[in-house]
Every structure is written in structure tokens, then in C-alpha cells.
N, C-alpha and C positions, 0 to 999 in steps of 0.2 A: 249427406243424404243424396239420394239417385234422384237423379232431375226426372227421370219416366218416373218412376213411381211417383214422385209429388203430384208430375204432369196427370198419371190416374189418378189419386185420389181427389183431386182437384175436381174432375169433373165426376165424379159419382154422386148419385141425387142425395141429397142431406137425409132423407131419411135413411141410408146407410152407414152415417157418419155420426148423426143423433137422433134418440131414439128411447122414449122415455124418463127423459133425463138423463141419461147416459150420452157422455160423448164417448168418442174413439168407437161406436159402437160395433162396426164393422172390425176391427182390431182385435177387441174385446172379445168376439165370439170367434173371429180363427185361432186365439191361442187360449178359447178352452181346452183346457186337458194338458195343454205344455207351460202355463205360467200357474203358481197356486192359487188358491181360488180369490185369495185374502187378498192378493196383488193384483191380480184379475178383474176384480170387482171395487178396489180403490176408488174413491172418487175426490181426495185431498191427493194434491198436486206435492210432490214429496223431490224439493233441488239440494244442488249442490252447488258449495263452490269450487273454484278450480282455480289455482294458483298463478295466474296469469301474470300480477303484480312480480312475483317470485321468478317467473321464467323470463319476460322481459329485462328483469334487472340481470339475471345469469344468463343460464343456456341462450334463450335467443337472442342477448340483445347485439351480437353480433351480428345474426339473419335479419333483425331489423334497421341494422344500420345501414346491411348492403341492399337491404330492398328498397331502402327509401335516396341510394345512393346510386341505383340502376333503375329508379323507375321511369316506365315505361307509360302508366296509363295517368298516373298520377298526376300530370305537368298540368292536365287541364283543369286540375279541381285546388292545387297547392302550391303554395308558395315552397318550393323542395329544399331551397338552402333556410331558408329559415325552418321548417319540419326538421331537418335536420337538424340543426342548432338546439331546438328546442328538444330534442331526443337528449342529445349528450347532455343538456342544462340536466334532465330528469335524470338521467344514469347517475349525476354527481351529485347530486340534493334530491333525497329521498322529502314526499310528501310538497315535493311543489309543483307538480301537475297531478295530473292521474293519465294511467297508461292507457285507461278507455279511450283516448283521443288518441294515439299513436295504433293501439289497437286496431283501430276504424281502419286509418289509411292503412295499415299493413296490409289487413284483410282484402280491403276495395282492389289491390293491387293484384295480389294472388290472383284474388278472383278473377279479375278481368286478362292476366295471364294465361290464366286456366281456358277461361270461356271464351274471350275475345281473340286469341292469338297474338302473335309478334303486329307490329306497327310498320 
């Protein structure tokens, strides 16, 4: 998501965010006409899930290892050889951690690549 856009809606007065029980209200009314009416006026919150489990154990768990094997911002919040250790324990035994926890620090890392710059 665009940090300026959050940073706007962030500050717009609530009654253009909610607004008769409607939230999203301001949303709501810019994409009448472009979204159908039935999804427009939705008020059940309708997720998904997204394969996370499945890409850490595949595709990325290569990009996870090097991240957590180049981090940069991480040092200050993590033990890194044991994050580490504890990656490969889960890569090899399915169902003994959960990848929500690796997920976090991978994230934290990016992010603060992204947003913080180099050290």
C-alpha cells in the first residue's frame, strides 16, 4: 500500500470514512459505478488465504534463508544464528513451528531495508 495515501486517509474526519454504518464510506461512493452494486454495498468482510506455508517450504525458502543470513536490521531484535537454525529445523520437519514466526522477521527486515536504508 502507498504510505501517502494511508498518510491521506489517515487524516480525513471520520465522518468520511463512516457514515451511517458504513465504513469505507468515502471508498464506497468513489467506486460507485466502477465496482457492482452487490460488492459496493457489501458489509460481510469476505478473506482469503494465501499459501504462505507452501512458499516458505518452496519458492522462497531460499530468499528466507538469505535474508535472515544478510540481516541487516534484525541483529537488534534476534538471536540470527539461532533464527537461523530454527528456519532449517522447520524446512526439515513439517508442523513443528509455524512459519508465522519466520514470516514476522522476514518481513520486519524488508521493511526496514525498504524504509530505513543501508546501516
Amino acid at each position: 500500500m502507498d504510505h501517502v495515501l494511508v498518510e491521506h486517509v489517515s487524516r480525513l474526519p471520520l465522518r468520511q470514512k463512516l457514515r451511517t454504518g458504513w465504513t469505507k464510506f468515502i471508498m464506497r461512493e468513489a467506486l460507485r459505478g466502477v465496482l457492482p452494486e452487490s460488492v459496493r454495498r457489501r458489509r460481510d468482510k469476505v478473506g482469503f488465504v494465501t499459501p504462505d506455508e507452501f512458499w516458505f517450504r518452496g519458492e522462497l525458502a531460499g530468499e528466507v534463508e538469505e535474508t535472515f543470513a544478510s540481516a541487516r536490521f534484525l541483529t537488534d531484535w534476534a538471536n540470527l544464528p539461532r533464527l537461523r537454525s530454527a528456519f532449517v529445523a522447520y524446512l526439515r520437519r513439517p508442523g513443528v513451528l509455524s512459519h508465522s514466526v519466520f514470516f514476522r522477521y522476514f518481513i520486519v527486515e524488508h521493511w526496514a531495508r525498504q524504509f530505513l536504508g543501508t546501516v
